[in-house]
BALOBA-1460 file (C-alpha; in Angstrom, 3 decimals):
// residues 307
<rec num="1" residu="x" x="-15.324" y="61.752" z="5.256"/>
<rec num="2" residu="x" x="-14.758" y="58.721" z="7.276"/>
<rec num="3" residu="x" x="-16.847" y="59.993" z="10.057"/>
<rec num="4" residu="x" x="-19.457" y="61.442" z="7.709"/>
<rec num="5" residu="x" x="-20.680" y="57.712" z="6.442"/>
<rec num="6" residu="x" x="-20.578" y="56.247" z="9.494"/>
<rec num="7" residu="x" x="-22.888" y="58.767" z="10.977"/>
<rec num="8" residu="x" x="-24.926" y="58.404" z="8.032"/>
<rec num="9" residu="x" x="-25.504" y="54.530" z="8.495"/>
<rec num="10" residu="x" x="-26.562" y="55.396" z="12.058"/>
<rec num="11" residu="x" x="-28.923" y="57.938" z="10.664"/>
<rec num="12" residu="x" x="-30.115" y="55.453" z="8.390"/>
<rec num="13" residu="x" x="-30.869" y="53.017" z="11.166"/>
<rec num="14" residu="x" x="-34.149" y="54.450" z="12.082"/>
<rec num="15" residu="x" x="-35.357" y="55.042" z="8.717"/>
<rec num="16" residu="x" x="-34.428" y="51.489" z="8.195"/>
<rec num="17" residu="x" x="-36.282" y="50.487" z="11.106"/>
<rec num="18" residu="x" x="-39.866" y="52.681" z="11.160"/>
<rec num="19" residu="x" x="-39.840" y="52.048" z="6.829"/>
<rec num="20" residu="x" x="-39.856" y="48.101" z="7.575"/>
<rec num="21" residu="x" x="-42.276" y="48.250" z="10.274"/>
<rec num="22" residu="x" x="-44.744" y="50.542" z="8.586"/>
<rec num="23" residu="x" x="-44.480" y="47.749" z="5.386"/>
<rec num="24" residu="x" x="-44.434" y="44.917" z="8.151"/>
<rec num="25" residu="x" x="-47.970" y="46.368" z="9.521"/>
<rec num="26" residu="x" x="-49.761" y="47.171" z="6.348"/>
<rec num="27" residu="x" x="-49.221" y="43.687" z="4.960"/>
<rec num="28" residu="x" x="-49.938" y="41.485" z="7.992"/>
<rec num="29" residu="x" x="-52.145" y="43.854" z="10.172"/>
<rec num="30" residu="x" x="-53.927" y="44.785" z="6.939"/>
<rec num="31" residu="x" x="-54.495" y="41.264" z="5.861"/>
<rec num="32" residu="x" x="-54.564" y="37.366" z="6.634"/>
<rec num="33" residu="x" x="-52.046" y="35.108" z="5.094"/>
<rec num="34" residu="x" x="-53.353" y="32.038" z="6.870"/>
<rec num="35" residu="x" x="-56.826" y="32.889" z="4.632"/>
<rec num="36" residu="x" x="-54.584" y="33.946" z="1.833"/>
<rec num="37" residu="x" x="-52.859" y="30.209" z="1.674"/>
<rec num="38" residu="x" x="-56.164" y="28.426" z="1.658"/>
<rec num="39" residu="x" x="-57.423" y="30.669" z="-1.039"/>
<rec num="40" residu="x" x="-61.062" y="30.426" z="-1.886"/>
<rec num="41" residu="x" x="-61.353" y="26.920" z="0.582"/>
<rec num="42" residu="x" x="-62.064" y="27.855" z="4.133"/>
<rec num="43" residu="x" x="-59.240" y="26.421" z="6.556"/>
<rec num="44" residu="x" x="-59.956" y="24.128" z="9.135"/>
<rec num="45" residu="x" x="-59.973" y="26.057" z="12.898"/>
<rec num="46" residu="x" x="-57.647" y="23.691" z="14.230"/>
<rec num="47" residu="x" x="-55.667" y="23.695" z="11.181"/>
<rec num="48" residu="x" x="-55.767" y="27.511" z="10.754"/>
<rec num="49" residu="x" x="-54.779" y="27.810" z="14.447"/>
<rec num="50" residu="x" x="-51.820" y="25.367" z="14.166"/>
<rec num="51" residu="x" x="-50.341" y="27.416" z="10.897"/>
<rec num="52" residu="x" x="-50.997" y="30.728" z="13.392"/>
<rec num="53" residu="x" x="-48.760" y="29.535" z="15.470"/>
<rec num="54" residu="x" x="-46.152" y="27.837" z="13.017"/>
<rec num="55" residu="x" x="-45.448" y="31.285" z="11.467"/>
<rec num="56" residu="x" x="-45.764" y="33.747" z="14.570"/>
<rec num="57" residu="x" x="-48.812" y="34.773" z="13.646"/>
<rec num="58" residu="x" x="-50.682" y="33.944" z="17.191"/>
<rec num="59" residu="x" x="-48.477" y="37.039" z="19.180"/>
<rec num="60" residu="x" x="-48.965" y="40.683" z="18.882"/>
<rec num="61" residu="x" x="-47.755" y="42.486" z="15.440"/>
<rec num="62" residu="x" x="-45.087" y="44.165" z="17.419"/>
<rec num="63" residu="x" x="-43.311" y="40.659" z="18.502"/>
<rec num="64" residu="x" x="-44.378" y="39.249" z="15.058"/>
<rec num="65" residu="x" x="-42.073" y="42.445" z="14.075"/>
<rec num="66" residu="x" x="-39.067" y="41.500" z="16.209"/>
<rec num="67" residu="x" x="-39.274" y="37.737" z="15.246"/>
<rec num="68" residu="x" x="-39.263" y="38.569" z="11.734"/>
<rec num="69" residu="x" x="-36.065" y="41.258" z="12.170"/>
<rec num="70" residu="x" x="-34.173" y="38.515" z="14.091"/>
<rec num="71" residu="x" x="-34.663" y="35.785" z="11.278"/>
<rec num="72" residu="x" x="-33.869" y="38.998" z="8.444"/>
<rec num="73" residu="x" x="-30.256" y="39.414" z="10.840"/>
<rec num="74" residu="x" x="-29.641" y="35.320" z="9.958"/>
<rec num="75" residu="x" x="-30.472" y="35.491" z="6.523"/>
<rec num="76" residu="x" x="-33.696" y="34.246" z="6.722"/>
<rec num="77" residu="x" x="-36.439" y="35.997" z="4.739"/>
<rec num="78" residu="x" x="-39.094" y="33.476" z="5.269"/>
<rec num="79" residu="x" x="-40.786" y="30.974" z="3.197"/>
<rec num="80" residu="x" x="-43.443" y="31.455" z="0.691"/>
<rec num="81" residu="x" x="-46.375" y="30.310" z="-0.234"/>
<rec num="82" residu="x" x="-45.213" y="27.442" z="-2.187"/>
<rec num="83" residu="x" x="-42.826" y="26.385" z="-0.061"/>
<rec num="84" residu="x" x="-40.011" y="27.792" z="-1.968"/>
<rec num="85" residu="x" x="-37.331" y="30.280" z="0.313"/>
<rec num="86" residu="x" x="-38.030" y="34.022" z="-0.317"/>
<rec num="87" residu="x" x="-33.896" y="34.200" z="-0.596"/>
<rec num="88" residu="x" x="-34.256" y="31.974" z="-3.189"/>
<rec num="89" residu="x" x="-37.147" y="34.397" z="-5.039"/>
<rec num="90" residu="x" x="-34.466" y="36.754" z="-4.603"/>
<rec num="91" residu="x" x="-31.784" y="35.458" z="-5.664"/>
<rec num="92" residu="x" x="-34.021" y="34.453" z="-9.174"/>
<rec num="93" residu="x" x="-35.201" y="38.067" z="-9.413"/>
<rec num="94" residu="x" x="-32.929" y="40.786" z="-7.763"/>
<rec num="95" residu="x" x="-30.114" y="40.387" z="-10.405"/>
<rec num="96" residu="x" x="-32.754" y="40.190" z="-13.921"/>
<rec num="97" residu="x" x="-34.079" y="43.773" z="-12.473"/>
<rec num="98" residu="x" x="-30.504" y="44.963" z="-11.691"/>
<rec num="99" residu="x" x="-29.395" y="44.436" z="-15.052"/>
<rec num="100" residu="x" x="-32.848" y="45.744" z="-16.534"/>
<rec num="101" residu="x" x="-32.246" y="49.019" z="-14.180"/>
<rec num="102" residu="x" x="-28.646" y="49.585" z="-15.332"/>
<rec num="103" residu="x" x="-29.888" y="49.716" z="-19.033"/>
<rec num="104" residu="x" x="-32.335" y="52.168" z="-18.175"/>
<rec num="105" residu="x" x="-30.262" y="54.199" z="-16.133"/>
<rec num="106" residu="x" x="-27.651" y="54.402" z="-19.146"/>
<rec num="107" residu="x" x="-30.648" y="55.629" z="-20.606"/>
<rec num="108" residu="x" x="-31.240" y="58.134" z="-18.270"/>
<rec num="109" residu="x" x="-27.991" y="59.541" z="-18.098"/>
<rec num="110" residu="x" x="-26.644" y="59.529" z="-21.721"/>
<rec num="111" residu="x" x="-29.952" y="60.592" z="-23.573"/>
<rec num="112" residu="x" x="-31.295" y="62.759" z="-20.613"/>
<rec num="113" residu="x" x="-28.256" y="64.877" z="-19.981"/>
<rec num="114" residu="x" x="-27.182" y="65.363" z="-23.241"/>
<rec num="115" residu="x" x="-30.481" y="66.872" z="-24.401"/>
<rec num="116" residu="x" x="-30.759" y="68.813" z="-21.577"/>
<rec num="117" residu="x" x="-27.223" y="70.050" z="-21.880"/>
<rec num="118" residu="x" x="-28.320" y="70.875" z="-25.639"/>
<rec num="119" residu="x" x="-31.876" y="72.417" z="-24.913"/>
<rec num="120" residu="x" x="-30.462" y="74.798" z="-21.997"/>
<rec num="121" residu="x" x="-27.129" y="75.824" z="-23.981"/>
<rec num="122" residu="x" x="-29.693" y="77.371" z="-26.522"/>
<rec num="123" residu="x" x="-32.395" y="78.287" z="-24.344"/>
<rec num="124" residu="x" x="-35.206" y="79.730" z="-26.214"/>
<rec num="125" residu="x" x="-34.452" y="78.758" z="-29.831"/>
<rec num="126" residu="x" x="-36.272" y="76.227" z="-31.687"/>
<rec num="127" residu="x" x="-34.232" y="72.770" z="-30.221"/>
<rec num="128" residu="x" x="-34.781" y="74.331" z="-26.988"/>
<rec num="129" residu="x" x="-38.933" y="74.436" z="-28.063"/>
<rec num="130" residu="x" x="-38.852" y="71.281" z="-29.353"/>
<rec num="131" residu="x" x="-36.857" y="69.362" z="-26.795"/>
<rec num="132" residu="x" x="-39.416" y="70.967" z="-24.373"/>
<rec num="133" residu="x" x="-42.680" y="69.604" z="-25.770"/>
<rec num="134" residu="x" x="-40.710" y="66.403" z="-26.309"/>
<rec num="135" residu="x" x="-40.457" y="65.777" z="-22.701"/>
<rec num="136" residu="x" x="-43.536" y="67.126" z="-22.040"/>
<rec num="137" residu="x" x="-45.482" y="64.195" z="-24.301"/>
<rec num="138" residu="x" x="-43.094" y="61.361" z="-22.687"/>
<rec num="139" residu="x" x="-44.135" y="62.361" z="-19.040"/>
<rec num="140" residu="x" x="-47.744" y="62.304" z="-20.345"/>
<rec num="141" residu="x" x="-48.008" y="59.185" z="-21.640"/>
<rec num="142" residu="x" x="-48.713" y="56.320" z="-19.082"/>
<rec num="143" residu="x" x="-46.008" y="53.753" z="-19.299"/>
<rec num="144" residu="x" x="-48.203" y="51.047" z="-20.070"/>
<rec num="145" residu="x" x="-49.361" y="52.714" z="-23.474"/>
<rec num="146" residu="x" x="-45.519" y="53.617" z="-24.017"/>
<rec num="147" residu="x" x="-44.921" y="49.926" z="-23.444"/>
<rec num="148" residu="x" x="-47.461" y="48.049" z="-25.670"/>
<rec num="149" residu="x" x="-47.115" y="50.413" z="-28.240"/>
<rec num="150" residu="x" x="-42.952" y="50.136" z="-28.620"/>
<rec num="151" residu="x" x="-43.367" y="46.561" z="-27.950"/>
<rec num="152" residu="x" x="-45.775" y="46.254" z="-31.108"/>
<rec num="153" residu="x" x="-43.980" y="48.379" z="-33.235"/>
<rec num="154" residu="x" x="-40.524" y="47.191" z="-32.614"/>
<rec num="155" residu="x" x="-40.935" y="43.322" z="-31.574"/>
<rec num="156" residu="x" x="-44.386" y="42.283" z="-33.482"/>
<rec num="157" residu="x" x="-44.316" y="44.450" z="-36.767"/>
<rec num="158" residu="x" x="-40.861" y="45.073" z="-37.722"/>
<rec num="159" residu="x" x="-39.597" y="41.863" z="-35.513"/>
<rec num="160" residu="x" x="-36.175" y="44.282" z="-34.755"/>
<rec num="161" residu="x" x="-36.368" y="43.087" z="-31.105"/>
<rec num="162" residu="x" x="-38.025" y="39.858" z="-29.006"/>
<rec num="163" residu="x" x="-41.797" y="40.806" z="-28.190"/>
<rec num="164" residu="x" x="-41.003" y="39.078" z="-24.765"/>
<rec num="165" residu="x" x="-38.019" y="38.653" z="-22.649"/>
<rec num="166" residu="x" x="-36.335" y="35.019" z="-22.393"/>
<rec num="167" residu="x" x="-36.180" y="33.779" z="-18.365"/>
<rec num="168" residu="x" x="-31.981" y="34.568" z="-18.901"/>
<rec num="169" residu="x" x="-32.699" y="38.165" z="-19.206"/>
<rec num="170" residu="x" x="-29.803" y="38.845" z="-21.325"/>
<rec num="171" residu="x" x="-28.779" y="42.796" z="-21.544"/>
<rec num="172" residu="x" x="-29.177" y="42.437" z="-25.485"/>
<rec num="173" residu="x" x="-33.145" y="41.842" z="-25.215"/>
<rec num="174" residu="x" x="-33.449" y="44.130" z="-22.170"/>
<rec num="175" residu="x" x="-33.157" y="47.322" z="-23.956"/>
<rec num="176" residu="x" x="-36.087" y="48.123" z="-25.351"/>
<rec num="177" residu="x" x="-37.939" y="47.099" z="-21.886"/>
<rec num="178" residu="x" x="-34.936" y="49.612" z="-20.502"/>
<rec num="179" residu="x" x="-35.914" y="52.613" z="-22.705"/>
<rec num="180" residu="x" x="-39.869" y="52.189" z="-21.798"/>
<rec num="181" residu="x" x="-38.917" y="51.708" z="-18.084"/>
<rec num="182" residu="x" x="-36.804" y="55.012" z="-18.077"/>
<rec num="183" residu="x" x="-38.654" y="57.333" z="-20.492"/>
<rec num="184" residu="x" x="-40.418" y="59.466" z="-17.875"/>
<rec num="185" residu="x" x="-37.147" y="59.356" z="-15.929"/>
<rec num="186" residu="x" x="-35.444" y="60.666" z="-18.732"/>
<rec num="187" residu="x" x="-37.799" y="63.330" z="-19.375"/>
<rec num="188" residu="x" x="-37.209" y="64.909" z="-16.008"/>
<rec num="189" residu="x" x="-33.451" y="64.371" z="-15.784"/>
<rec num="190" residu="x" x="-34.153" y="66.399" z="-19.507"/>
<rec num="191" residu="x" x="-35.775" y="69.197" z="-17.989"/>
<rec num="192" residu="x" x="-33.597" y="69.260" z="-15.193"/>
<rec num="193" residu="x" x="-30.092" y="69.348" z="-16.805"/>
<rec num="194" residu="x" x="-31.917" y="71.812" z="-19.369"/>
<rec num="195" residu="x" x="-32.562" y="74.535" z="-16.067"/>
<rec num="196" residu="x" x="-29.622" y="73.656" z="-14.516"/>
<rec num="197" residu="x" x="-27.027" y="74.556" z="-17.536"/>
<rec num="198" residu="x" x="-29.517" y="77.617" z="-18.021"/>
<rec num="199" residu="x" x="-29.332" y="78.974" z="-14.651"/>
<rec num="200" residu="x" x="-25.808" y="78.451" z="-14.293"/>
<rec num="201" residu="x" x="-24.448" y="79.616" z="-17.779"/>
<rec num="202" residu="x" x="-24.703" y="83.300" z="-16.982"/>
<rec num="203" residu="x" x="-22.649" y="82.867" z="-13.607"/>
<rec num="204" residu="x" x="-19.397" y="84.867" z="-12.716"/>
<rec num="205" residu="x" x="-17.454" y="81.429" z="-12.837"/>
<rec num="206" residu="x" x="-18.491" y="79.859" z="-16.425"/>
<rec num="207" residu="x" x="-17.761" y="84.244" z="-17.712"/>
<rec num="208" residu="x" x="-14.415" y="84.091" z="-16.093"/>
<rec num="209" residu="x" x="-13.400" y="80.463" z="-18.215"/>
<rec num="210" residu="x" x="-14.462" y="82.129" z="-21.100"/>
<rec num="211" residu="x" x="-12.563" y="85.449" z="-20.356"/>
<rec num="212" residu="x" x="-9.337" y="83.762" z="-20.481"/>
<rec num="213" residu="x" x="-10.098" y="81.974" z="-23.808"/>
<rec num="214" residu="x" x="-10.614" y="78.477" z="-22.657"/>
<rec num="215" residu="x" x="-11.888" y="76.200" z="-25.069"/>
<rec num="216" residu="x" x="-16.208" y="76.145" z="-24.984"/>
<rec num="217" residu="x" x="-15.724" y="72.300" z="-24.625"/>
<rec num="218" residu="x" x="-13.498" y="72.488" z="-21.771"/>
<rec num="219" residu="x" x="-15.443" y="75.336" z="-20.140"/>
<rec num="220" residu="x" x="-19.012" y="73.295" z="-20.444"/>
<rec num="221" residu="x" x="-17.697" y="69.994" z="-19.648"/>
<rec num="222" residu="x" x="-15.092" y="71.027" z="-16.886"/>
<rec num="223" residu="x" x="-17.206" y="73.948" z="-15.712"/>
<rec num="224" residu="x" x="-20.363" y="74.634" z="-16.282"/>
<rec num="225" residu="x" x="-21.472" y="70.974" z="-16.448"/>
<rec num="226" residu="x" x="-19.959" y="69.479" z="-13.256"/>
<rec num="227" residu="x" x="-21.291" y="72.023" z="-11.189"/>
<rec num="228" residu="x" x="-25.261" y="71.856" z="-13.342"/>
<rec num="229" residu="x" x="-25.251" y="68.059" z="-12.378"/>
<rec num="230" residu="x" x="-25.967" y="68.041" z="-8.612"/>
<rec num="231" residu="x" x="-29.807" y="68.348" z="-8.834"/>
<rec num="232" residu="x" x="-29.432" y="65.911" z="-11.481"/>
<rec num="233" residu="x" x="-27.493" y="63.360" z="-9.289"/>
<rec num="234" residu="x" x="-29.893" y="63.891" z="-6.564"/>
<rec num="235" residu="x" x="-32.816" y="62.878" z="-8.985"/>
<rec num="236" residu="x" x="-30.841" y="59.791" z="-10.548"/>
<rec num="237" residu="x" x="-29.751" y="58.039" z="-6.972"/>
<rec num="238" residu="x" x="-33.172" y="58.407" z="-5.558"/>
<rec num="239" residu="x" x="-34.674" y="57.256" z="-8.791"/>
<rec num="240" residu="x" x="-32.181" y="53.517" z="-8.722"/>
<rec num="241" residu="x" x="-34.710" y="52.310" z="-6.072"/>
<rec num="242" residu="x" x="-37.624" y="53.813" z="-7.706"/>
<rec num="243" residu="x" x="-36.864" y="52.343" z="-11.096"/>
<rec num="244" residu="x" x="-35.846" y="48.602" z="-9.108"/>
<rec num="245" residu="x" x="-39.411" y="48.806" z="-7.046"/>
<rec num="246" residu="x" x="-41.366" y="50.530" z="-10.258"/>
<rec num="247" residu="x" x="-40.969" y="48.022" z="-12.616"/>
<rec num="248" residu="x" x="-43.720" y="45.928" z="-12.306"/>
<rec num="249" residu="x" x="-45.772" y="47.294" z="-15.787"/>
<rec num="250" residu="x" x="-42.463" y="47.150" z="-17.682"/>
<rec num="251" residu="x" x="-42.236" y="43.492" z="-16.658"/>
<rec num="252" residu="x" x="-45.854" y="42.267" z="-16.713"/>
<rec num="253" residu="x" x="-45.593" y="44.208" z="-20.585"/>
<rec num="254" residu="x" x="-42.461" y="41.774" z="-21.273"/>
<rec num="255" residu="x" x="-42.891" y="38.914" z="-19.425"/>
<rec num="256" residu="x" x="-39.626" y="39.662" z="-17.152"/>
<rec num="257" residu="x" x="-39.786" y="37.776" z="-13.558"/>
<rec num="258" residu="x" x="-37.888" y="39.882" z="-11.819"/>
<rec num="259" residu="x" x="-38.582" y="42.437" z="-8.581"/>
<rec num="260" residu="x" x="-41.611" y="44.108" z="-9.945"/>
<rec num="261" residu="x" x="-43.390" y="40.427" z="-11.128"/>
<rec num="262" residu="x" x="-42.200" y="39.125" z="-7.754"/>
<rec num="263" residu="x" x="-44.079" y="41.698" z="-5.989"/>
<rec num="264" residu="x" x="-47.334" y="41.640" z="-8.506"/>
<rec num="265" residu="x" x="-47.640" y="38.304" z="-7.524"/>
<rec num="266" residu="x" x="-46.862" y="38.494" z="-3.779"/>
<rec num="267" residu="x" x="-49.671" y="41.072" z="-3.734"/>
<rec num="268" residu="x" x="-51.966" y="39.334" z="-6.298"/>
<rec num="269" residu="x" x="-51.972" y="36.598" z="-3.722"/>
<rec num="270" residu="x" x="-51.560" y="37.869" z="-0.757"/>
<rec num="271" residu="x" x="-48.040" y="36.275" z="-0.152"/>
<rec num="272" residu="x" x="-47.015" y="38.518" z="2.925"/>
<rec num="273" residu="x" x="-43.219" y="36.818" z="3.314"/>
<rec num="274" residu="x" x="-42.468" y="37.171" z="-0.357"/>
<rec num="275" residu="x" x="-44.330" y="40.992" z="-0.467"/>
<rec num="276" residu="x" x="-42.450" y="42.152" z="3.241"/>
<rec num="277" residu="x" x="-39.054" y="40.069" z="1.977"/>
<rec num="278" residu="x" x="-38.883" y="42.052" z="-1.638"/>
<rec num="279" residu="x" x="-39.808" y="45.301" z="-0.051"/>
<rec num="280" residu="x" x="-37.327" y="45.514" z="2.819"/>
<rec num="281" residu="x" x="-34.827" y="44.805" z="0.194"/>
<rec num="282" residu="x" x="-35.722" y="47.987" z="-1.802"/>
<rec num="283" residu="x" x="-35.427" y="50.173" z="0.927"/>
<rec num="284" residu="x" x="-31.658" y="49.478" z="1.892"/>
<rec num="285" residu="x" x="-31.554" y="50.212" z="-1.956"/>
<rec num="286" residu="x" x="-32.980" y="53.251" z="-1.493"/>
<rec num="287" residu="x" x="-31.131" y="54.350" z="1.736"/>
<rec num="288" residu="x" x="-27.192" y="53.344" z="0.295"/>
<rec num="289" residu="x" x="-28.434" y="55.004" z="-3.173"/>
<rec num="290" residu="x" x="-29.019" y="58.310" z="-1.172"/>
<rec num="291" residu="x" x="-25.675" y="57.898" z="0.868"/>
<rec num="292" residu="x" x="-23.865" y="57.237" z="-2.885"/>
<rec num="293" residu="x" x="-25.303" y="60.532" z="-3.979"/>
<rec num="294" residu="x" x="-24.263" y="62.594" z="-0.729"/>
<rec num="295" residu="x" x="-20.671" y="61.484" z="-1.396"/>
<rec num="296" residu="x" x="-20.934" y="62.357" z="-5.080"/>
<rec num="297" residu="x" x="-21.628" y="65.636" z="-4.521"/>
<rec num="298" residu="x" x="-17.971" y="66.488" z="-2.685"/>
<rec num="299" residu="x" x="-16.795" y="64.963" z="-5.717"/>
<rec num="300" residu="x" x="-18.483" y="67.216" z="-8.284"/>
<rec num="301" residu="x" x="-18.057" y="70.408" z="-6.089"/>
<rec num="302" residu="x" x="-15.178" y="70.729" z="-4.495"/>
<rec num="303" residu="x" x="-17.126" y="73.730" z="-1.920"/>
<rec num="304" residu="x" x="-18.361" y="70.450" z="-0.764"/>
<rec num="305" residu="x" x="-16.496" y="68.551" z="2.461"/>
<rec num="306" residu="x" x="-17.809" y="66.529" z="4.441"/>
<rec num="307" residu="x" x="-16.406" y="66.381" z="8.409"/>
């Protein structure tokens, strides 16, 4: 096992590597943050020239690229826009949508898999119907609608919740922005539990458990579930950095400043450092939430072993 992760993080070294530079040259060979910080005033040439060189931006992208890896490797992110450290941006933001993700992945998991455990244990019948066309409307519904609507209903014209998140973020006003940020998530992980259980409900192993007269709780929850949940685990660890990155209309709809209003506003304004910062971030999210999912599948199926 030992040997497994650590060839993993040197697998995930080049993916680290080409993902960062492919952001790094879309936002600064794609644009120009020198015209960006002067907005709609045109910079002096001498001026503009000087600021060139201040922040690297007088060498070619690929030396830009190193510069910008070597000050990552010290801890330095760059500056934005108004002056204020992108670390510090982070630091402001990362843990509000970290908290906003873990309600919605409780979400996810609790509502998703038990419905889908439901629907495919009585595949066919009338829950299994309804559960279907269920999931069906939630994945067809832009989140933005899904947003305004719950956000009038529950926090304008009953007044159950806050219309609009206070800058503390506390978990008790960040679940209903939670359920509208994993809705569509938790339609799939639905449908997927719901095939998985299906499928695997008429094999030799989940027969055998109830041949020798196990208990149906013991033989779907020891049995038949551990062994449905792998596609589902694949689907919820890649989604942790989808759900961190994708939250920009759940937090423009509730006035949350965290990742996804960080970003909206680094890309509203051009802010390359705060856009390039954010985004590297995410994807060492993304690459240790796939490596936590590769080592939860020995633990689910013990076929599984890693060398």
């Amino acid at each position: 096992m030992g040997r497994y992760v650590i060839r993993r993080l040197l697998q995930m070294i080049p993916v680290f590597i080409g993902s960062t530079f492919l952001i790094f040259f879309m936002v600064y060979a794609l644009g120009d943050p020198v015209a960006a910080l002067f907005g709609d005033k045109a910079p002096d040439p001498a001026t503009a020239a000087r600021i060139r060189k201040d922040l690297y931006l007088d060498r070619p992208l690929w030396e830009q690229y190193l510069h910008y890896m070597g000050q990552i490797f010290q801890g330095d992110f760059g500056t934005a826009f108004n002056g204020q450290p992108v670390t510090e941006l982070m630091a402001s933001a990362f843990p509000v949508t970290l908290r906003l993700t873990i309600v919605a992945i409780f979400f996810e998991v609790v509502i998703g898999i038990t419905l889908g455990v439901i629907s495919g244990l009585r595949r066919g019948k009338s829950v299994d119907t309804s559960v279907l066309v269920l999931t069906l409307v939630v994945i067809s519904v832009p989140t933005f609608v899904t947003g305004y609507l719950l956000q009038y209903l529950f926090g304008v014209k009953w007044g159950w919740v806050r219309p609009t998140v206070s800058p503390d973020a506390p978990f008790n006003e960040l679940i209903l922005p939670g359920i509208v940020l994993a809705l569509v998530s938790l339609a799939y992980v639905t449908r997927l539990s719901r095939t998985s259980i299906a499928e695997n409900v008429k094999a030799d192993y989940v027969r055998t458990a109830v041949a020798k007269g196990l208990p149906r709780r013991r033989v779907v929850t020891r049995h038949l579930l551990r062994n449905s949940l792998i596609p589902v685990v694949t689907f919820i660890g890649t989604d942790i950095g989808a759900l961190m990155g994708g939250a920009i209309v759940t937090e423009r709809i509730f006035n949350i400043h965290g990742v996804g209003y960080q970003l909206y506003q680094g890309i509203l304004r051009n802010n390359s450092p705060t856009v390039v910062g954010f985004v590297t971030i995410l994807v060492i999210v993304f690459l240790l939430a796939n490596l936590l999912v590769d080592l939860l599948y020995a633990v689910l199926d013990p076929r599984i072993r890693y060398a």
